[in-house]
C-alpha positions as CSV (number, residue, x, y, z in Angstrom):
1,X,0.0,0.0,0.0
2,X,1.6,3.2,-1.0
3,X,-0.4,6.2,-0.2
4,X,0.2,9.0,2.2
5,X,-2.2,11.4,3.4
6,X,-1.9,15.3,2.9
7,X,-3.4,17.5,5.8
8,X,-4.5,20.9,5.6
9,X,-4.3,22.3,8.9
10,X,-6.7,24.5,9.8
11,X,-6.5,24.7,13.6
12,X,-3.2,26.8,14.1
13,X,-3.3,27.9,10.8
14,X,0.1,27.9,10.3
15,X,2.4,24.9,11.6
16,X,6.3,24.4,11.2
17,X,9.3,26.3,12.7
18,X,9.7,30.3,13.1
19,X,13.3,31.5,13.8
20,X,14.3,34.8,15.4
21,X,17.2,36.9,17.3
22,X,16.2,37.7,21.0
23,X,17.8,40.8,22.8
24,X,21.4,39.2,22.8
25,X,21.6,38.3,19.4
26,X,21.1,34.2,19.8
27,X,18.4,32.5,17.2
28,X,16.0,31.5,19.0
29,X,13.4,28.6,17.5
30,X,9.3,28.1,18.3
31,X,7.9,25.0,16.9
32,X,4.0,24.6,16.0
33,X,3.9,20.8,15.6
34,X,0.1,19.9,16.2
35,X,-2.8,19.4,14.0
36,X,-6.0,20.2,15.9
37,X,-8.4,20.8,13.1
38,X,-7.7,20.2,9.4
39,X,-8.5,18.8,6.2
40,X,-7.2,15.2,5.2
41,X,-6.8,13.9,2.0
42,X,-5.5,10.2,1.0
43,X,-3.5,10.2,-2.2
44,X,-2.0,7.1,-4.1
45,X,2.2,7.7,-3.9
46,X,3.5,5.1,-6.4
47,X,6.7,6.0,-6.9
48,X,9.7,8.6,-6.2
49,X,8.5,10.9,-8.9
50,X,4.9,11.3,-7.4
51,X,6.5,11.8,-4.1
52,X,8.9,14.4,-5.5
53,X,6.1,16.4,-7.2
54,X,4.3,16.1,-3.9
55,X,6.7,17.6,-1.6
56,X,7.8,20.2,-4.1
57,X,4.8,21.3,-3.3
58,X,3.7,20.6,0.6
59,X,7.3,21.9,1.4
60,X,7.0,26.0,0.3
61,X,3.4,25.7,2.4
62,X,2.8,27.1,5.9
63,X,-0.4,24.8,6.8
64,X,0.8,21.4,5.5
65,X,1.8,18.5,7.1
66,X,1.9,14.6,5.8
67,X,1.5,11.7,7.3
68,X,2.4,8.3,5.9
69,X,-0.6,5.8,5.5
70,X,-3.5,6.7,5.2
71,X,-7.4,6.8,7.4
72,X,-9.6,3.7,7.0
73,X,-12.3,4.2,4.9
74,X,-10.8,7.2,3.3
75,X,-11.5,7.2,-0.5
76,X,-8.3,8.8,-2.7
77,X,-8.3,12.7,-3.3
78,X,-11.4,13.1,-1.2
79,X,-10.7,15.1,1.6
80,X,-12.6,14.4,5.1
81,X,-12.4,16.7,8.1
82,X,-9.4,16.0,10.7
83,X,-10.6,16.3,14.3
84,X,-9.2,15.3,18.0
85,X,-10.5,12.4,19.5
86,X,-12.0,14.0,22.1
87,X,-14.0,16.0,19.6
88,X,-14.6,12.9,17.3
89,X,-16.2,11.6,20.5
90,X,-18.4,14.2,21.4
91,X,-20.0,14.3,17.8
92,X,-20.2,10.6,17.9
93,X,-21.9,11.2,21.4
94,X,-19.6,7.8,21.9
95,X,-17.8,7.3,25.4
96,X,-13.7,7.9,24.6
97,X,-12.7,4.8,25.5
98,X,-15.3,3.8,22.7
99,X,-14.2,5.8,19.1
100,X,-14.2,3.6,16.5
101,X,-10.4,4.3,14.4
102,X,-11.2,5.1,10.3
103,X,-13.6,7.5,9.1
104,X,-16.9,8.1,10.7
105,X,-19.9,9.9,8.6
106,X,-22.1,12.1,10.7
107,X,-24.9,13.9,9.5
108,X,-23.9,14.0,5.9
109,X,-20.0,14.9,6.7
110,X,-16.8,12.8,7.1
111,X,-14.9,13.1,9.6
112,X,-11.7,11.4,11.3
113,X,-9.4,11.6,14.0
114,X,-5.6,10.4,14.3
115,X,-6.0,7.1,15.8
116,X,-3.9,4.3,15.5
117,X,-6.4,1.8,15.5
118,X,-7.3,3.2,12.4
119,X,-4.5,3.9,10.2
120,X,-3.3,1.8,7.2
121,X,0.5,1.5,7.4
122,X,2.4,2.8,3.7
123,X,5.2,1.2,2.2
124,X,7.0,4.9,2.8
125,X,9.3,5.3,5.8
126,X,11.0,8.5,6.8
127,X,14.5,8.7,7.3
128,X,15.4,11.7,10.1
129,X,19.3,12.5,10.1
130,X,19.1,15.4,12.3
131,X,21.1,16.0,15.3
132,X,19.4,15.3,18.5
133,X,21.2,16.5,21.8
134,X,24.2,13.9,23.2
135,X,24.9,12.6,19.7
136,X,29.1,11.6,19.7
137,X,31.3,14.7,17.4
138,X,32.3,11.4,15.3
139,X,28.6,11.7,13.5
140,X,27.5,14.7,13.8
141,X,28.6,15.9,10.8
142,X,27.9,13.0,9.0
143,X,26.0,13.6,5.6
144,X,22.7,11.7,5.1
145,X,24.5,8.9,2.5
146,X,27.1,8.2,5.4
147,X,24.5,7.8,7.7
148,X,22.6,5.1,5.8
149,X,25.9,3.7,5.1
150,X,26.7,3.2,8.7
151,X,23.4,1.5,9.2
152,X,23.8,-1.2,6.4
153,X,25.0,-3.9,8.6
154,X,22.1,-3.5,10.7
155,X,19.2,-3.1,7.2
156,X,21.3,-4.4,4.2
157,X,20.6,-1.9,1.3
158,X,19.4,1.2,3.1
159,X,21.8,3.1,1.6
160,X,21.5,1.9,-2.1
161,X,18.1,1.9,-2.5
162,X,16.1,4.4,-4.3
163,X,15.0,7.2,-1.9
164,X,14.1,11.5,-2.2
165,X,15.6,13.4,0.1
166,X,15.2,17.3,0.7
167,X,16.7,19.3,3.5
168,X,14.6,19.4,6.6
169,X,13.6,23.3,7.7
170,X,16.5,24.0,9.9
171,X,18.5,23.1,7.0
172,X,16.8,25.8,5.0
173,X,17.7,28.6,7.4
174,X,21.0,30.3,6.5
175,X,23.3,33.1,6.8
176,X,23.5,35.5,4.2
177,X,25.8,34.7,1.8
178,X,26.3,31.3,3.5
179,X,25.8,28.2,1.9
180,X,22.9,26.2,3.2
181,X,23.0,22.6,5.2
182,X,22.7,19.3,3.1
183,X,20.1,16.5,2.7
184,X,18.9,15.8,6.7
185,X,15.4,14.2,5.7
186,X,14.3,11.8,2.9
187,X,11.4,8.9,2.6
188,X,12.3,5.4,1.0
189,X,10.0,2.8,0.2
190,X,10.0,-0.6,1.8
191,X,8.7,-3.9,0.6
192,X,6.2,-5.0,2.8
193,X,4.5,-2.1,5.1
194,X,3.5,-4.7,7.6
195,X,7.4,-5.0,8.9
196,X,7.9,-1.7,9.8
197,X,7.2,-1.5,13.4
198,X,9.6,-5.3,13.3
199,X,12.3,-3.3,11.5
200,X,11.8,-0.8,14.3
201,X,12.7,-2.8,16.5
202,X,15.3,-4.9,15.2
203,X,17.2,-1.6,14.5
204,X,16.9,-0.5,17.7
205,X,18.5,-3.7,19.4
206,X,21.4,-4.1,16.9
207,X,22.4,-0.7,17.1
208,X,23.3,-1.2,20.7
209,X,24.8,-4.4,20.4
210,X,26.7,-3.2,17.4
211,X,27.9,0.1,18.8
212,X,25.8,2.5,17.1
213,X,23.7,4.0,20.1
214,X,24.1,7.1,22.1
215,X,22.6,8.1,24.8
216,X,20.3,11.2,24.3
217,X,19.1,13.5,26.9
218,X,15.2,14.2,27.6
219,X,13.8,17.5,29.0
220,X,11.2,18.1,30.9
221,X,9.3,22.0,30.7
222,X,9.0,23.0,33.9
223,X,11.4,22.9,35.6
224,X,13.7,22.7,32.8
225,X,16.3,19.7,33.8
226,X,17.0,16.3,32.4
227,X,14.3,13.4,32.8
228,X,15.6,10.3,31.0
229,X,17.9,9.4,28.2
230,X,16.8,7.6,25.3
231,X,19.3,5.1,23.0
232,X,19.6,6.7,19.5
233,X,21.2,6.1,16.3
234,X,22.1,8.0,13.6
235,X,18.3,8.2,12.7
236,X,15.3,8.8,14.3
237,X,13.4,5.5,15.1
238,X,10.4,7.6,16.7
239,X,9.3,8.8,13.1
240,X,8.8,4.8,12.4
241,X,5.3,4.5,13.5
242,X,2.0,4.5,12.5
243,X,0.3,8.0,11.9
244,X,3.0,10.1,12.8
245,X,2.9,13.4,11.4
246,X,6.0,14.4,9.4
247,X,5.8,18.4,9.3
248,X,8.3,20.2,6.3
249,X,6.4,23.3,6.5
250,X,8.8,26.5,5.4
251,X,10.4,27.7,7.8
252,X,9.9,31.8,8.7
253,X,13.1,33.9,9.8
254,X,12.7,37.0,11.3
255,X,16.2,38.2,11.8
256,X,18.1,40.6,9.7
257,X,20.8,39.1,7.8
258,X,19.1,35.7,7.4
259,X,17.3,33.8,4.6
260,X,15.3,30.1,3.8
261,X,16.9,28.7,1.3
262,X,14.6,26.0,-1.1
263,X,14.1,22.5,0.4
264,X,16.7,21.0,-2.6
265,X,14.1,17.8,-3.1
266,X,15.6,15.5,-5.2
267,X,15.6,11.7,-6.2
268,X,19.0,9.4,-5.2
269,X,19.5,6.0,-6.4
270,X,16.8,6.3,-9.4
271,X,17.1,2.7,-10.0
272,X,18.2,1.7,-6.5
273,X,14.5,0.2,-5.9
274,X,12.7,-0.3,-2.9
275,X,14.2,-1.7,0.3
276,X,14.2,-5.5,0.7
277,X,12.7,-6.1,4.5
278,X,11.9,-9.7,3.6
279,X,14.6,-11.4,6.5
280,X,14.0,-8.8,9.0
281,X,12.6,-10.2,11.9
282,X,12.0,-9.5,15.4
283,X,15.4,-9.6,17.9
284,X,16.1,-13.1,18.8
285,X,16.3,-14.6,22.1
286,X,20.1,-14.8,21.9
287,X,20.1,-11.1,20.8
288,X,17.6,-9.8,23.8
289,X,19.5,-11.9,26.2
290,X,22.9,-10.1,25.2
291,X,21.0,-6.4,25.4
292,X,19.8,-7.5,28.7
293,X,23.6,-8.6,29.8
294,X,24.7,-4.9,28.8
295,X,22.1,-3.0,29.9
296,X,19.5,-4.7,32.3
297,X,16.6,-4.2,30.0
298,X,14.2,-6.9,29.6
299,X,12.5,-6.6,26.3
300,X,9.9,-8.9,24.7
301,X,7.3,-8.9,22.2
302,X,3.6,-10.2,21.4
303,X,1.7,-10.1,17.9
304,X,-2.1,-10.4,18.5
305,X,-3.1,-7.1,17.3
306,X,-0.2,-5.3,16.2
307,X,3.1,-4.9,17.6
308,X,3.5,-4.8,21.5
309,X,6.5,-4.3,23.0
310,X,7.2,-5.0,27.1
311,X,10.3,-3.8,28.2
312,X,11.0,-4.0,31.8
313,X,13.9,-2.5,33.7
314,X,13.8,1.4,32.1
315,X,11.0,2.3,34.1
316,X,12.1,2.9,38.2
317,X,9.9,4.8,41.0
318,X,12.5,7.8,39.9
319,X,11.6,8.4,36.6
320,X,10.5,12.1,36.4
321,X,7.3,12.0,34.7
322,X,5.8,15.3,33.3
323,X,2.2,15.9,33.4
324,X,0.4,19.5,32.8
325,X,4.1,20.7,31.8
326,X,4.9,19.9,35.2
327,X,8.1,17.3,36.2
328,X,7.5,14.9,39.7
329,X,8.8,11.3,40.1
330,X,6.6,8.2,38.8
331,X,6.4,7.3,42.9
332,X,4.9,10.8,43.7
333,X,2.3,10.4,40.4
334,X,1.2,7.1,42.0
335,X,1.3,7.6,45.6
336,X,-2.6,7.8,45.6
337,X,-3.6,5.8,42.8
338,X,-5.9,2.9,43.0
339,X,-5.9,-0.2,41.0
340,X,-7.8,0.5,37.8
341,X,-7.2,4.1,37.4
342,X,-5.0,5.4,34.3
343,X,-3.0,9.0,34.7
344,X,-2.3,10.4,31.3
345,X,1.1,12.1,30.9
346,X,4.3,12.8,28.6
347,X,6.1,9.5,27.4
348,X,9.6,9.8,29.4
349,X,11.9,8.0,27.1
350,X,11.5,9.9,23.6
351,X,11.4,13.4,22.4
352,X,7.5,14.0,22.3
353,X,5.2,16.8,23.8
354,X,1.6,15.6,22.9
355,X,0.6,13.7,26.4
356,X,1.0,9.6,24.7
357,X,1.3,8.0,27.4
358,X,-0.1,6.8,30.5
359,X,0.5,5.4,33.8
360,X,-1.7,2.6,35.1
361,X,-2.4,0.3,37.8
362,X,-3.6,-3.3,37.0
363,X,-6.2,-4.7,39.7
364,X,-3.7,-6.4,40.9
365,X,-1.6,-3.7,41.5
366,X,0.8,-4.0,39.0
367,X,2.1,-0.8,37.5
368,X,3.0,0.2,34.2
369,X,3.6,3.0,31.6
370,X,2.1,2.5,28.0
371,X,3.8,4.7,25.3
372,X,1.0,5.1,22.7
373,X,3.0,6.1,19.7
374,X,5.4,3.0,20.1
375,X,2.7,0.3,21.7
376,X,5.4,-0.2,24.2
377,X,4.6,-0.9,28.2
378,X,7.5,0.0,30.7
379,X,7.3,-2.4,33.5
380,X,9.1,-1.8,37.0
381,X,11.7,-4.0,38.0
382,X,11.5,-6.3,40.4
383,X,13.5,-4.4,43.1
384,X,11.2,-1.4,41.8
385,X,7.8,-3.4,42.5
386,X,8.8,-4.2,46.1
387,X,9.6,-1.0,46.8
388,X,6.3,0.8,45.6
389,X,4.6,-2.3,47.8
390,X,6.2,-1.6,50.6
391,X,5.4,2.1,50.0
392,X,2.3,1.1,49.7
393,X,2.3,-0.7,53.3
394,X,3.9,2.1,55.1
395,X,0.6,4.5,53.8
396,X,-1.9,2.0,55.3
């Protein structure tokens, strides 16, 4: 399945990055990275020249954003209206916990919200080269090719097969008479759209055992320290998930002295073809057994509806955990909960500001922390769980 969905945003009306100097001459950068109200249209991307065309034209917009896959039910170059779920719910007069995923016609008018549940995964992947915080000098200059090049002996052919690239928007900002940065961003197909939470996670096991993992920093809001680290590559694995908006909006500079340069779209490896993901499959036993040797995680996997991913051992009773742009610990969020009740909040271990996660407790007691966006539950560890029961005893 190769289409991708066009949105329209009309609730902010204009999305992407806006640069400026502040009173001591530093650029300083806002992001508008949320899609509240818009208009989504599905359209049928079968090759690098339709995608080209596509972004040529999505990338000198102020209101656009894509998303790869596209809406159950949506029929090609029709556009339906883009809501929350919260909003989806209320004209549904439906309970939350019961909107349906895919499009929903009410009173003569289509309309969808962003749900997992009810997205058809696309054959197109994005690859994202930029440079998160903590990433080793030895890469950070690294040009996109290198990059995939580095990666090959974890995905054999990532770096030969046919892809478009373009420069992401902080690429496109530049000094005058300054040349601008290179190729950070580019989308490549894949062979079979099912694998590509599995390739996910294969890459994100071999590039620890392989060396290719950093640690990156996470930041809470308020007050402003550091939270949790995430393992990163090279890449960025969070953009490998269903629904994920990919925003490549032009930027806007306000500062004398400074221009956007064009986004430079362009096909590499015409006839490279699509990526082979036949023989990727799932870490091993052997593999998760020598990740959990190096780092005490304990990761494993189930398939009934989708992907899920358990990972215990990252999660502790310290983990600062924002909610309402405000940082505590995970034992202070929990200290009153009750079994059966679910606190939304800010996953802790990736760079994301749009509340997808949770924290629950199991009738039994049992805590965890579900990251929506990656389908993955952070389990305590064992020392962890006594602790919070013995908590637990001493508030009795």
């Amino acid at each position: 399945m190769s289409k991708m969905t066009e949105i329209k945003s009309l609730q902010p009306a204009k999305l992407g990055k806006r640069y400026e100097l502040d009173e001591f001459g530093v650029m300083k950068k806002s992001v508008v990275a949320n899609v509240s109200v818009g208009k989504a249209v599905a359209l049928n991307i079968d090759d690098a020249k339709v995608l080209l065309k596509l972004l040529k034209r999505v990338c000198e917009k102020r209101d656009y954003a894509l998303m790869s896959g596209s809406f159950v039910g949506a029929k090609e170059n029709v556009g339906v209206q883009l809501v929350t779920e919260n909003e989806l719910a209320k004209l549904l007069k439906f309970n939350l916990k019961e909107v349906p995923g895919g499009v929903q016609e009410i009173a003569g008018e289509r309309y969808v919200a962003r749900l997992k549940r009810g997205i058809e995964q696309s054959e197109w992947i994005l690859i994202d080269a930029d440079n998160p915080a903590g990433i080793p000098q030895k890469w950070e200059s690294l040009s996109l090719q290198q990059r995939l090049e580095l990666l090959e002996p974890l995905v054999p052919g990532i770096s030969t097969c046919s892809r478009v690239e373009y420069r992401s928007s902080s690429a496109r900002v530049m000094r005058d008479g300054e040349q601008p940065g290179g190729a950070t961003h580019a989308w490549i197909q894949i062979s079979n759209p099912a694998k590509i939470e599995i390739l996910r996670e294969h890459v994100k096991v071999q590039m620890q055992l392989q060396g290719l993992s950093f640690l990156s920093p996470r930041h809470s809001k308020e007050p402003k320290q550091v939270i949790g680290h995430e393992q990163r590559t090279v890449i960025d694995l969070a953009v490998w998930v269903p629904g994920r908006l990919v925003f490549c909006s032009k930027p806007v500079v306000l500062a004398e002295g400074y221009s956007v340069a064009d986004a430079d779209i362009k096909i590499v490896n015409p006839d490279g073809g699509v990526l082979d993901v036949s023989l990727i499959e799932l870490p091993s036993v052997y593999d998760l057994n020598q990740l959990q040797g190096k780092t005490g995680r304990v990761l494993s996997y189930s398939q009934n509806n989708g992907l899920t991913v358990s990972d215990t051992g990252t999660l502790t009773l310290d983990t600062p955990i924002d909610i309402n742009n405000f940082s505590k610990s995970l034992s202070e969020v929990v200290a009153n909960m009750k079994p059966g009740e679910k606190v939304r909040c800010e996953t802790p271990f990736r760079d994301s500001f749009s509340e997808a996660a949770f924290i629950r407790m199991k009738d039994d007691g049992v805590l965890f922390l579900h990251d929506v966006g990656t389908n993955t539950n952070y389990y305590l560890s064992m020392g962890h769980e006594m602790r919070l029961r013995n908590e637990d005893r001493r508030t009795m």
